[in-house]
C-alpha positions in Angstrom: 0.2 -144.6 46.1 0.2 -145.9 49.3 2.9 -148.3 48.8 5.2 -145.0 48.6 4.8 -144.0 52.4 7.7 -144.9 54.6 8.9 -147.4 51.5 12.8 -147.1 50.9 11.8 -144.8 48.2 10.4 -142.4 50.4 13.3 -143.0 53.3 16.5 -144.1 51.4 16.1 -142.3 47.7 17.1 -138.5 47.6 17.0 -136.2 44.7 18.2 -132.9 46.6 16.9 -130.2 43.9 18.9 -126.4 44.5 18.1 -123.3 42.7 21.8 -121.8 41.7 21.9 -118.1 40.8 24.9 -117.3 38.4 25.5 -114.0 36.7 25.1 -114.1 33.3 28.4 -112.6 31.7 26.7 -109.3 29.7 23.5 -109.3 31.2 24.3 -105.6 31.9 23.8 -104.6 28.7 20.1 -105.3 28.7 19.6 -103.6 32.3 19.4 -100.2 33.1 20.1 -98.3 36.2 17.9 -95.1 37.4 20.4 -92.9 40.3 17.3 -91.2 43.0 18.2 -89.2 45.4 17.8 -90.5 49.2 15.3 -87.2 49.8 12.8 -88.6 47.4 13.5 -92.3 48.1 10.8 -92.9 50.4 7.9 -91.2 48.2 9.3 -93.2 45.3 10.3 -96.6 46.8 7.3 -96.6 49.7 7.6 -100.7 48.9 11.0 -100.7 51.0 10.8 -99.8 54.8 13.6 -97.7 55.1 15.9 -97.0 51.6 18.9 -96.4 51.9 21.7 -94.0 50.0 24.5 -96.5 49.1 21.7 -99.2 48.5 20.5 -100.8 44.6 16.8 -102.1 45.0 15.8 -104.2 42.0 12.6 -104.1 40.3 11.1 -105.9 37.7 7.1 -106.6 36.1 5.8 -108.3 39.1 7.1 -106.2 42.3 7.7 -102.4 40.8 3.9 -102.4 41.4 4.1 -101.9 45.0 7.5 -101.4 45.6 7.5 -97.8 44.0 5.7 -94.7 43.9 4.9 -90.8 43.1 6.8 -90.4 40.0 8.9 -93.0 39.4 6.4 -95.8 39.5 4.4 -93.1 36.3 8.1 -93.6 34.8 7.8 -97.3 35.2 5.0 -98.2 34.0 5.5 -97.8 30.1 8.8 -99.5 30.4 7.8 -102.8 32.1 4.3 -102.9 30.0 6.7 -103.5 27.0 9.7 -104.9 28.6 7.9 -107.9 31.2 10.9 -109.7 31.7 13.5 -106.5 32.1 14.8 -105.3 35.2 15.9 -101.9 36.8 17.7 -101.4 39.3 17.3 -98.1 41.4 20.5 -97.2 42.8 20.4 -94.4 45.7 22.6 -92.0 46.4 22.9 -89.4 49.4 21.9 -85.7 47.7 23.0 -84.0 51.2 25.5 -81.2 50.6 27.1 -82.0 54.0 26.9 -85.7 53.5 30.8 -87.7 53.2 29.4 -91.0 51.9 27.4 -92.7 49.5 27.5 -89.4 47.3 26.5 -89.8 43.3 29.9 -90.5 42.4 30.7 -92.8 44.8 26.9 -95.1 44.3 28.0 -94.7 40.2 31.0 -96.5 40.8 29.3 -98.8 43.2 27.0 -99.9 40.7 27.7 -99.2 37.5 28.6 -101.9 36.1 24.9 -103.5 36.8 23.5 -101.7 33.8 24.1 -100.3 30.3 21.7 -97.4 30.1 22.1 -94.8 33.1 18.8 -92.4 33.8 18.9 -89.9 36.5 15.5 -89.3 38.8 14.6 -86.1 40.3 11.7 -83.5 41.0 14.5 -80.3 41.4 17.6 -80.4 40.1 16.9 -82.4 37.4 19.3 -80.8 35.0 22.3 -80.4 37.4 21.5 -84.4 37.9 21.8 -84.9 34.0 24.7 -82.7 33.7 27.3 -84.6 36.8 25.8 -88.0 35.3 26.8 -87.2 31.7 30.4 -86.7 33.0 30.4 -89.7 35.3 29.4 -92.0 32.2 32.2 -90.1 29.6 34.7 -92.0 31.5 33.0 -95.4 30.9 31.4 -95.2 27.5 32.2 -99.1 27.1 29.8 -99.7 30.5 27.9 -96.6 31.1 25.8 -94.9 28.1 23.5 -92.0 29.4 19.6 -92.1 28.3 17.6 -88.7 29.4 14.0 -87.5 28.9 12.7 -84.4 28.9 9.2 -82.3 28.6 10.6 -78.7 27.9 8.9 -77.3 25.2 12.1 -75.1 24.8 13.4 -77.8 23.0 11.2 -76.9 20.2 12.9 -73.3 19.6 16.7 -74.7 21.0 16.7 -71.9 24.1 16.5 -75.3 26.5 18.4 -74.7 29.9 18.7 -78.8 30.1 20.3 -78.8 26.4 22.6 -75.5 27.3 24.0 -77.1 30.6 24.9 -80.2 29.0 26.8 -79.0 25.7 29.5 -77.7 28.6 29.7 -81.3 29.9 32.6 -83.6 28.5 30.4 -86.8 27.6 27.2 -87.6 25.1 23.8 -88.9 25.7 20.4 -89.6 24.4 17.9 -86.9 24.5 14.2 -88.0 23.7 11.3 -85.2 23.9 8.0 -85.5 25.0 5.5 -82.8 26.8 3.8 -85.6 28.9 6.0 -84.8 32.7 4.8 -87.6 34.2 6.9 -90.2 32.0 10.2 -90.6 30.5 10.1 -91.1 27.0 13.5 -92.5 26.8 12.9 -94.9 29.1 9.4 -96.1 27.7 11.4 -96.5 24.4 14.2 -98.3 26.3 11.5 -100.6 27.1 10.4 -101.7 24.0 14.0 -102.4 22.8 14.3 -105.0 25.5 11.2 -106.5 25.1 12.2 -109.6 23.5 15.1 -111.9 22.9 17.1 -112.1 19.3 19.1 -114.4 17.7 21.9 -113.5 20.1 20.5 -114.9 22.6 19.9 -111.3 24.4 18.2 -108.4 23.9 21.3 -106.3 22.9 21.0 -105.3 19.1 17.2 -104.9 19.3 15.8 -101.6 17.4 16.4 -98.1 19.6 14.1 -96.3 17.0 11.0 -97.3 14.9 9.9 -99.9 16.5 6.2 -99.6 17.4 5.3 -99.7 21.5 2.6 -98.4 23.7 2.0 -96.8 27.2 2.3 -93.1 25.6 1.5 -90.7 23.2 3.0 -88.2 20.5 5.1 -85.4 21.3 3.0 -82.8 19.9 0.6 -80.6 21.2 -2.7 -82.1 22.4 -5.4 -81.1 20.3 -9.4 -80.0 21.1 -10.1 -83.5 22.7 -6.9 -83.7 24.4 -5.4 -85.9 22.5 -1.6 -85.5 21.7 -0.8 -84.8 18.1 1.9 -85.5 15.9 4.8 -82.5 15.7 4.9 -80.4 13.0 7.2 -81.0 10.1 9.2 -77.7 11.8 9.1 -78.4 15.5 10.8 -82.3 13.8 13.4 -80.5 12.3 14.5 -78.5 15.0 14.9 -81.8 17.1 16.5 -83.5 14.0 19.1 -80.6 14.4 19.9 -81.4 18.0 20.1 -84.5 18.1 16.9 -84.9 20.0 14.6 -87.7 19.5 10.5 -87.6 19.6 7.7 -89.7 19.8 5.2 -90.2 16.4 2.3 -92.4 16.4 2.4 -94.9 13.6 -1.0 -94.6 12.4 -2.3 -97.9 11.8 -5.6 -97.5 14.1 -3.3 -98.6 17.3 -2.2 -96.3 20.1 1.6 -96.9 19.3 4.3 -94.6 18.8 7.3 -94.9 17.3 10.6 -93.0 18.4 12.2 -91.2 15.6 15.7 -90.6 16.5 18.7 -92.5 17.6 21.4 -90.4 17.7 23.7 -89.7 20.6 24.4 -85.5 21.2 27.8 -86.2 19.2 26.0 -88.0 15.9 27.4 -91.7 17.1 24.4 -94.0 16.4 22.8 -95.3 19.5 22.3 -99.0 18.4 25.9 -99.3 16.4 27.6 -98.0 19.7 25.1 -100.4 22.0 26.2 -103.4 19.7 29.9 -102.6 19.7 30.1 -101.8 23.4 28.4 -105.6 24.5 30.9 -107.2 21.7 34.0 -106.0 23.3 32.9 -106.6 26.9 31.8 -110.0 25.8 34.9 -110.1 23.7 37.0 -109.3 26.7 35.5 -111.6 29.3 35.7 -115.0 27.0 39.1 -114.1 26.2 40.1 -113.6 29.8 38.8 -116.9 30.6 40.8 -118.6 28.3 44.0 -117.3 28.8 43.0 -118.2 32.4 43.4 -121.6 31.3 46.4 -123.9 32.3 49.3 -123.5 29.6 48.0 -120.9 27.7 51.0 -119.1 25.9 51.0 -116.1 23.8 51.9 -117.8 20.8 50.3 -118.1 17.2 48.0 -120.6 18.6 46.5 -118.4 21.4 45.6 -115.6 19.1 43.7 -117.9 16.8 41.6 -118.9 19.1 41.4 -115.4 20.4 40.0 -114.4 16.7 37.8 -117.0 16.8 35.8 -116.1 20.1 35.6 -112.8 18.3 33.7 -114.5 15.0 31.3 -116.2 17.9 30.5 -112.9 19.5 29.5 -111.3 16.5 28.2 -114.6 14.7 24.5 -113.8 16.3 24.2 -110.2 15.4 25.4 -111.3 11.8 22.1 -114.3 11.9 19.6 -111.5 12.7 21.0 -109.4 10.2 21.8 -106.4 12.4 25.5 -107.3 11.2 26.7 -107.1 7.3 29.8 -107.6 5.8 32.1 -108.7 9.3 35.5 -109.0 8.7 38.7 -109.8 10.7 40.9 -107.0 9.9 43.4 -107.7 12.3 47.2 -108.3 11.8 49.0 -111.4 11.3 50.7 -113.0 14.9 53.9 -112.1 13.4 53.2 -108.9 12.7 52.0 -107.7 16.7 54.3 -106.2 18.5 56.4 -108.0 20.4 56.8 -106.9 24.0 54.1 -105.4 26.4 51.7 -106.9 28.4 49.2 -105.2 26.4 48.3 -105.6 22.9 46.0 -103.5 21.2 44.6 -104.0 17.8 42.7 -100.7 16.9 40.8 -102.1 13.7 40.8 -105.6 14.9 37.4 -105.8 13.2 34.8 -104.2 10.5 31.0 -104.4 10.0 28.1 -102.8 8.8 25.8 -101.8 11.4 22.3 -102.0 9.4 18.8 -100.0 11.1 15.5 -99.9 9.7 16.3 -96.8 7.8 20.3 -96.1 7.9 23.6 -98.1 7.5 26.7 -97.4 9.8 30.1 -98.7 9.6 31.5 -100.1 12.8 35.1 -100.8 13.7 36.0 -102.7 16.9 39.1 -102.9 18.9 40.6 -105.7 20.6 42.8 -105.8 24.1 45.1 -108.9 24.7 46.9 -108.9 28.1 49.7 -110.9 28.1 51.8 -110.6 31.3 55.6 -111.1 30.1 57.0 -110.5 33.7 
C-alpha cells in the first residue's frame, strides 16, 4: 500500500462519514422512565458528578453499571440482564417542600413523553410517591401507564397501606408483588417484555405475563435453605382479587419465573391497552405527516389514505399473531361530519387482542384534524 500515501486518493478523494441521531417515532413505547428524588440522587446516580433535579440521565446495559448505585442500581440489574439493548431514563425531581422548581409535576411533564412505563424510586415516601404519580399518568393514559412494585406482605391479607392510598387516587396501575426489597418485580418483568424485537419491528406487543426471565425469585416465602417458594394456592388468590400480580417459577430445572398477572387495578389488560396506546400514537404521527404534505385536502381521497396507514400500523401486530380478526369499522367519507376541525371516529377500528392464556377485544379511536378556518 504504499502507492496510497500522498496519491490523489489519499489528497483529492473524500468520503466524509457522519453519525446522524434521529428519533425514532414511538420509541417511547419501549422505554421506561423511573422519577428519583434529588435527596437520594447522589447515593443512586454516584456515576454523575453532580445530578441535578430538572435533569433525565440515560442508562442503558453498558453504563448503568457505574453510573448508579445503592438501590437503584439492585433495581437495575434484573431489568437490563433481560432487556441488553433497553434504556431507562432516570428523570429527577426536587423532593424539597420549599423548593419552586423542578417539582414532580413539573419533571413529569418535562419528560414524559420519553417513556411508556412510569416507576417511582424512593427509600421514604414510597407510597405518597406512587399515589401523586398515579394521578399525574390518569391524565395521559395514551403516553403515561404506571408500573409499581412492592414487598408488603400485607398484600397477602388486603390490609396494605400502599393498596389503600391508591384506591383514593383517580388513575390505574400495575401492581406486582414480591417480598425481595431490594428489587422491583415489575420492573425485572418490564425487562423481559422488551428484550427482544417482533414482527413490528419494536418491542411493543411483546408478552407482559408468562414469559419465562431470570434475575429473581418467587414471591413466596423462603423455605429452610432460603430459597423462595412458590405462593400458596390462597395467598394467589387474594392477589388475583386485587389485581396484583406475582412472581412463580416455572419449574423446568432453570431459575426463571414467570409473572402471573397482567391486569391494571381497573381489570384493563396490560398488553391490549400497551398495543392500543403505540397504535394510535403511531396512528397519529403518520397521519400528521401526511396531511403535512402540499395539497392535502380533506376529501374522500385523504381519508383513504388515512385508513390505510391505519391497516400498516396494525399490519405487524396482526403477522405475530398478537392481532386477530382487524377490522376497519369506520364510517363512510360521506357519512363524517361535516364541519369541525376535529373528527373523531370512536370505533374507527376492532381486534382481538390474543395472550398466552386470555383473548380481549380492542376498539381503537381515530382523530383527524382538519383545520377549516
Amino acid at each position: 500500500m504504499s502507492q496510497f500515501k500522498d496519491s490523489i486518493a489519499q489528497t483529492n478523494v473524500q468520503f466524509p462519514i457522519e453519525t446522524v441521531i434521529e428519533p425514532i417515532s414511538g420509541e417511547n413505547y419501549g422505554k421506561a422512565v423511573i422519577f428519583l428524588p434529588v435527596s437520594l440522587a447522589e447515593a443512586n446516580l454516584p456515576g454523575v458528578a453532580t445530578p441535578e433535579a430538572g435533569k433525565l440521565y440515560v442508562l442503558n446495559s453498558s453504563n448503568f453499571g457505574t453510573v448508579s448505585g445503592a438501590g437503584l442500581k439492585k433495581w437495575l440489574v434484573p431489568f437490563f440482564a433481560n432487556a441488553q439493548a433497553g434504556v431507562i431514563g432516570v428523570a429527577v425531581y426536587d423532593d424539597d417542600m420549599e423548593a419552586e422548581t423542578n417539582l414532580l409535576a413539573d419533571v413529569y411533564e418535562k419528560f414524559k413523553m420519553y417513556g411508556y412505563f412510569k416507576f417511582g424510586f424512593s427509600t421514604t415516601g414510597y407510597n405518597d410517591l406512587q399515589v401523586a404519580l398515579c394521578n399525574l399518568c390518569a391524565a395521559d393514559a395514551l403516553y403515561s401507564r404506571l408500573w409499581i412494585g412492592t414487598s408488603d406482605a400485607n398484600v397477602l391479607t388486603k390490609t396494605s397501606l400502599l393498596v389503600s392510598a391508591l384506591a383514593a387516587s383517580s388513575g390505574s396501575y400495575r401492581l406486582i408483588y414480591n417480598p425481595d426489597s431490594n428489587i422491583n418485580p415489575a420492573l425485572a418483568q418490564l425487562g423481559a417484555s422488551l428484550s427482544k424485537v417482533n414482527a413490528t419491528g419494536t418491542p411493543v406487543g411483546n408478552s407482559v405475563d408468562m414469559a419465562g426471565f431470570s434475575g429473581i425469585g418467587a414471591s413466596g416465602a423462603d423455605d429452610d435453605e432460603g430459597n423462595p417458594l412458590n405462593l400458596s394456592a390462597t395467598d394467589k388468590a387474594a392477589l388475583d382479587d386485587q389485581k396484583i400480580g406475582y412472581d412463580t417459577w416455572v419449574g423446568d430445572g432453570t431459575e426463571n419465573v414467570v409473572t402471573e398477572g397482567s391486569l391494571y387495578s381497573n381489570g384493563e389488560s396490560v398488553g391490549a391497552e400497551w398495543v392500543k396506546a403505540y397504535v394510535t400514537y403511531m396512528c397519529k404521527v403518520r397521519t400528521a405527516n401526511y396531511m403535512s404534505r402540499m395539497n392535502v385536502f380533506r376529501n374522500n381521497q385523504t381519508y383513504q389514505a388515512i385508513l390505510l396507514i391505519l391497516q400498516d400500523v396494525v399490519r405487524g401486530f396482526v403477522t405475530m399473531g398478537r392481532l386477530a380478526d382487524f377490522l376497519i369499522t369506520a364510517p363512510n367519507f360521506r357519512d363524517l361530519p361535516k364541519s369541525g376541525d376535529t373528527i373523531t371516529v370512536p370505533d374507527a377500528w376492532q381486534a382481538t387482542y390474543i395472550d398466552d392464556v386470555r383473548e380481549v377485544a380492542v376498539y381503537g379511536t381515530l382523530y383527524l384534524t382538519m383545520p377549516t378556518r
